[in-house]
Wavefront OBJ file of the C-alpha trace (Angstrom):
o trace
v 16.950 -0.747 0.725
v 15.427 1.912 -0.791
v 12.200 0.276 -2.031
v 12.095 -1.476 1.932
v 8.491 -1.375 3.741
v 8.669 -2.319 7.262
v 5.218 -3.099 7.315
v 5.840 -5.840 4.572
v 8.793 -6.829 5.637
v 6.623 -7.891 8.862
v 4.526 -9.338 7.180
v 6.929 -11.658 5.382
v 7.992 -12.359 8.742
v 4.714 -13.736 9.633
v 5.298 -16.028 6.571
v 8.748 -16.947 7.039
v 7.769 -18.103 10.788
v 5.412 -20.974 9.125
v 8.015 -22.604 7.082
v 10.581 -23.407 9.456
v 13.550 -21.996 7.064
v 14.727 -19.822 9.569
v 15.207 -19.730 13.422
v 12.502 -19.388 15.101
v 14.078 -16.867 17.784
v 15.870 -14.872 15.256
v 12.771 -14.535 13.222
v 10.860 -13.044 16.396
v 14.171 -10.743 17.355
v 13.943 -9.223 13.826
v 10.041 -8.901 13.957
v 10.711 -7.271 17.453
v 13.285 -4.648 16.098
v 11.180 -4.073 13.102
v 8.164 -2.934 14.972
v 10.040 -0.914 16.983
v 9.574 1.901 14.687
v 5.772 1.418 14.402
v 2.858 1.960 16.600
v 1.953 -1.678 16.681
v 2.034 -1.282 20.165
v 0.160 -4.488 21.453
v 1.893 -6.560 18.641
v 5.232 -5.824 20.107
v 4.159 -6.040 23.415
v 2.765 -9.432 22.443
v 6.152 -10.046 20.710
v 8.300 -9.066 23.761
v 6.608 -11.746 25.707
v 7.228 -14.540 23.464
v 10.562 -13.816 23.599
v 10.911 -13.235 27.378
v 8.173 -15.526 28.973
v 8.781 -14.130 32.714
v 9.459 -10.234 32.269
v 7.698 -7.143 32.089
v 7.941 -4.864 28.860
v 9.916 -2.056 29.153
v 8.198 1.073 30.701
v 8.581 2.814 27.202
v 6.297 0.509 25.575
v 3.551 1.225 28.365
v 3.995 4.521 27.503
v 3.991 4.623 23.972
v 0.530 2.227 24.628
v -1.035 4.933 26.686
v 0.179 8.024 24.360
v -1.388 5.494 21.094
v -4.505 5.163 22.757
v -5.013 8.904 23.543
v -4.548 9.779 19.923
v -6.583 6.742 18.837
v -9.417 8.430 20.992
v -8.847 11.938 19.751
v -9.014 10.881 16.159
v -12.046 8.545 16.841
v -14.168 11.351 18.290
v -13.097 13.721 14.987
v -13.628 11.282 12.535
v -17.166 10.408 14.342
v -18.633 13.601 13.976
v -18.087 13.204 10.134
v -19.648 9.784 10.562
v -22.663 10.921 11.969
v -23.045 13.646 9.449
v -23.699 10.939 6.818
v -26.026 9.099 8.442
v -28.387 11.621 8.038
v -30.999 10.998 5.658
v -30.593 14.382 3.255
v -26.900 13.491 3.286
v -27.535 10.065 2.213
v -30.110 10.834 -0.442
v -27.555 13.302 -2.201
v -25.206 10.201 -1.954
v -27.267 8.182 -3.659
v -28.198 10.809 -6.907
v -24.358 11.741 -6.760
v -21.724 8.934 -7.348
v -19.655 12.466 -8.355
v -17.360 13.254 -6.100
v -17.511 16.870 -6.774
v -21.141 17.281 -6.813
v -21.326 15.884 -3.375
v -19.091 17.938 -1.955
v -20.618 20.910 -3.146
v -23.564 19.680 -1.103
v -22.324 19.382 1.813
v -20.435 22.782 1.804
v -23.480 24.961 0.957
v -25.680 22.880 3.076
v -23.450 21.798 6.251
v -20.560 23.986 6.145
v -18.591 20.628 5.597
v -14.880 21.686 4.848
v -11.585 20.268 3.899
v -10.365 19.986 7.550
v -13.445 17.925 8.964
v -12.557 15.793 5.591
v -9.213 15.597 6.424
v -9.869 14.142 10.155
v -10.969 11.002 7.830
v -7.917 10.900 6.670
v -6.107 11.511 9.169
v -7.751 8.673 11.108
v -7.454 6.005 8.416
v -3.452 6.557 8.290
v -3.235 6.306 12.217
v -5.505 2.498 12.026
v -2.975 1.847 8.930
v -0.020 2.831 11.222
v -1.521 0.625 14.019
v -1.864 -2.418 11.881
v -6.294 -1.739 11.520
v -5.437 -2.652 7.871
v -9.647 -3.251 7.577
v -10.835 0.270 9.076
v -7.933 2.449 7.653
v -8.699 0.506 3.718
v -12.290 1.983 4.579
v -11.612 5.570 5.763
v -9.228 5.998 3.186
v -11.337 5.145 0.589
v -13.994 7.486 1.568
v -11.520 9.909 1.849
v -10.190 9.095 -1.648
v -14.041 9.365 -2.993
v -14.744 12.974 -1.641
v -11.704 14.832 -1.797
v -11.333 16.836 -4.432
v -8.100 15.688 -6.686
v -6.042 18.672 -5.689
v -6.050 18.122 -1.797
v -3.179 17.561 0.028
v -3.791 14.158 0.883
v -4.764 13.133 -1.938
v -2.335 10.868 -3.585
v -1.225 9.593 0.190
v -4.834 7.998 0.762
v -4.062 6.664 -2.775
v -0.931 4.611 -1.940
v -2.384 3.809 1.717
v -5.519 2.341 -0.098
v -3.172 -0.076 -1.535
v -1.270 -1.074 0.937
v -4.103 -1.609 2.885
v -5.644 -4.319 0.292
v -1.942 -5.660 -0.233
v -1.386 -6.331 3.539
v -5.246 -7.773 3.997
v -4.384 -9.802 1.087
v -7.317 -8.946 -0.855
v -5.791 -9.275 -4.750
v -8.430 -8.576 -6.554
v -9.206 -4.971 -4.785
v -5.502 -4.680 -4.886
v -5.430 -5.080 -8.891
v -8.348 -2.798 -9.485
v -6.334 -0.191 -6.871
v -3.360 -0.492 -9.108
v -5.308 0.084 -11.900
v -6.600 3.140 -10.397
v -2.966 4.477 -9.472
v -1.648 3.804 -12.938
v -4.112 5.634 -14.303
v -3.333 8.617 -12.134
v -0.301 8.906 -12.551
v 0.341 8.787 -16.337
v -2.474 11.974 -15.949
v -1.066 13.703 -13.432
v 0.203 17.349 -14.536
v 1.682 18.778 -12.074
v 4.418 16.122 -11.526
v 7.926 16.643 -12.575
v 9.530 14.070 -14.880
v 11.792 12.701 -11.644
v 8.670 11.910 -9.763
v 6.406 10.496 -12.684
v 9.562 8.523 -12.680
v 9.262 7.687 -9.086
v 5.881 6.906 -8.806
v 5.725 4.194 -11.249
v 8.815 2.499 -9.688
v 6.782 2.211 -6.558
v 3.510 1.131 -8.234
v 6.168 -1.775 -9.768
v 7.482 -2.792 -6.297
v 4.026 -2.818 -4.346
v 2.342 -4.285 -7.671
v 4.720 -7.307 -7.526
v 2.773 -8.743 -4.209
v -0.412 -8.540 -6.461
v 0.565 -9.825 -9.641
v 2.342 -12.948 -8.031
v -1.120 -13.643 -6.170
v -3.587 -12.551 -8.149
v -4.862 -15.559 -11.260
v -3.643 -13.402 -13.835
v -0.852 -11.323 -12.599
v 2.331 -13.181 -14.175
v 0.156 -12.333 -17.464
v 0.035 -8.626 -16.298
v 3.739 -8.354 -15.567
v 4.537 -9.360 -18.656
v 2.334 -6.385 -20.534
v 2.952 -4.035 -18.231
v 6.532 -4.610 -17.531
v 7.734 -5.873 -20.631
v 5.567 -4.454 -23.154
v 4.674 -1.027 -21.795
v 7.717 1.484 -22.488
v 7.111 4.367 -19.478
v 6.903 0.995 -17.083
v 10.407 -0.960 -19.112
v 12.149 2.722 -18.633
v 11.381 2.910 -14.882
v 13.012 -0.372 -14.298
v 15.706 0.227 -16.464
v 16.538 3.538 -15.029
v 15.680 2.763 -11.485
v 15.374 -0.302 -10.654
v 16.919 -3.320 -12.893
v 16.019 -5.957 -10.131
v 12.766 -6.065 -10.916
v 14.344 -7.940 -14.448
v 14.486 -10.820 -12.250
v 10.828 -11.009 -11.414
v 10.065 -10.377 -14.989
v 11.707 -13.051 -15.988
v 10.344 -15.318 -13.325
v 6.754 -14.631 -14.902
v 8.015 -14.841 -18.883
v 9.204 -18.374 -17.695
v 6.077 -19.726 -16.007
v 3.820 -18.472 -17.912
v 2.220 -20.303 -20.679
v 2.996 -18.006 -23.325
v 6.688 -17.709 -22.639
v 7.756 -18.515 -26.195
v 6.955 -14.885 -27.926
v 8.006 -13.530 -24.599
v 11.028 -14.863 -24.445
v 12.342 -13.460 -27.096
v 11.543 -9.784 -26.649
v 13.324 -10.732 -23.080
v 15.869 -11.338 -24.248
v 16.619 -8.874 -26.265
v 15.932 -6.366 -23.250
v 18.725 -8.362 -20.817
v 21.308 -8.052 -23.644
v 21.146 -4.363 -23.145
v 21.594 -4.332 -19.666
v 24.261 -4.690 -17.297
v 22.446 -6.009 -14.536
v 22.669 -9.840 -13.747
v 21.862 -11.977 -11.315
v 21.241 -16.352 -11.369
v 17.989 -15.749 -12.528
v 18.244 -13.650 -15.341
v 20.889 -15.258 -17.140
v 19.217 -18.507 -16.563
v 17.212 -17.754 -19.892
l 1 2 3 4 5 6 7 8 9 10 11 12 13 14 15 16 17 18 19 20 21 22 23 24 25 26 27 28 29 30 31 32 33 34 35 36 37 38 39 40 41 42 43 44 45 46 47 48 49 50 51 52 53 54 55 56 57 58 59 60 61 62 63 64 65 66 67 68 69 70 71 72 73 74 75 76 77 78 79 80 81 82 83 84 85 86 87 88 89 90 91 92 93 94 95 96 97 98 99 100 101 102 103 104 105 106 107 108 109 110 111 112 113 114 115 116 117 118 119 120 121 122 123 124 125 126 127 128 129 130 131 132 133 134 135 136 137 138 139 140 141 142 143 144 145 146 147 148 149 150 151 152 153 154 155 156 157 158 159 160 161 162 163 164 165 166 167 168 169 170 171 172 173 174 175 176 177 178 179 180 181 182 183 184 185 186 187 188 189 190 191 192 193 194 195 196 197 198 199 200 201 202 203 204 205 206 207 208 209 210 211 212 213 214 215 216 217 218 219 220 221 222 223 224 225 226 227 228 229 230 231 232 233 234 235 236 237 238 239 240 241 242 243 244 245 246 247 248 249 250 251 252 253 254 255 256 257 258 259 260 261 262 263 264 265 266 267 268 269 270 271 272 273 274 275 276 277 278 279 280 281 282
């Protein structure tokens, strides 16, 4: 429960519902109760009706709707005045001379009196399409968020992890492996992190990677170095989260090289307590 994502767990929902495993009522009561807590307002609304053909939605719904829209509009008009800005053809001109982040930025401060607020309105607005299920337009604004802001702003590392989510819900796997590239890399460099969170960090990065490296052409390859081989990735599973032994084994076992694998493995589940069917199938 403590590595749960509602937004996956929708998702897997949406997945469950084509393989008739499952009820098909229950599955759309539990899809119902899980975006309760979201502002996929139209989705549950949409929901709702499935499950009661002839009734209205409850008022609250209309009302969240209405309050959803209003800040959808609010943010839209923010983030457009930063959209304009770079349309402009001096703006796009220094974009093209500098890929830097830094340099750019420095541009548009001297020259436009662009500051970190009128950046953050980008943000703010890619979170809010992420939170309304825009995976698309919030992968974009995040990303140019991401680009600009400098590495010490405070929404830094959030536009990070939304990035990734954002490719991991569209599905993309290849922008999702290059954005948990990018992530790994940051965190094994970021300073001012306590050991705890370091800690932290790259147990999420192994939970959300696990969508990409089971879809992506060479991810059971990638699990295998990364969770096998590479000790600061081996410790955070060990220490945090010894389920994710299951999934390693999963990908030592299908994978064509499984025989060297197998037996460094092996040596790893000896050491641990944890077991489940899967693990102590090898």
């Amino acid at each position: 429960k403590q590595w749960y994502q509602r937004r996956v767990a929708i998702t897997a929902g949406e997945f469950l519902s084509t393989r008739n495993i499952f009820k098909h009522e229950s599955l759309m009561w539990s899809k119902y109760n899980l975006l309760q807590g979201t502002n996929m307002v139209d989705f549950t609304i949409d929901v709702y009706h499935q499950l009661h053909p002839n009734s209205e939605p409850p008022e609250a719904l209309g009302t969240k709707r209405s309050e959803v829209v209003y800040q959808l509009t609010v943010l839209q008009e923010n983030c457009n005045q930063v959209i304009e800005l770079f349309k402009k053809p001096d703006v796009i001109e220094q974009m093209e001379k500098n890929r830097d982040g830094p340099q750019l930025w420095e541009y548009l401060n001297l020259r436009y009196d662009f500051d970190r607020e009128r950046l953050d309105d980008v943000f703010h607005y890619g979170k809010f399409m992420y939170d309304v299920g825009n995976y698309a337009i919030a992968s974009t604004n995040l990303d140019f968020y991401r680009n600009l802001a400098p590495a010490d702003s405070k929404y830094y590392g959030s536009a990070q992890w939304g990035k990734l989510a954002s490719e991991i819900l569209q599905q993309n796997w290849e922008e999702g492996m290059e954005e948990l590239e990018r992530l790994k890399d940051n965190i094994s460099s970021a300073v001012h992190l306590s050991y705890s969170e370091v800690l932290a960090q790259r147990a999420w990065l192994i939970h959300w990677g696990l969508f990409v490296y089971f879809n992506h052409h060479q991810g059971r390859d990638q699990i295998i170095d990364m969770f096998l081989y590479q000790k600061p990735y081996l410790n955070a599973i060990q220490t945090m989260c010894p389920h994710i032994l299951r999934y390693i084994t999963t990908a030592v076992v299908i994978s064509k090289r499984r025989r060297t694998d197998i037996k460094e493995l092996i040596k790893i589940l000896q050491q641990e307590s944890y077991k489940d069917p899967i693990t102590e199938f090898v």
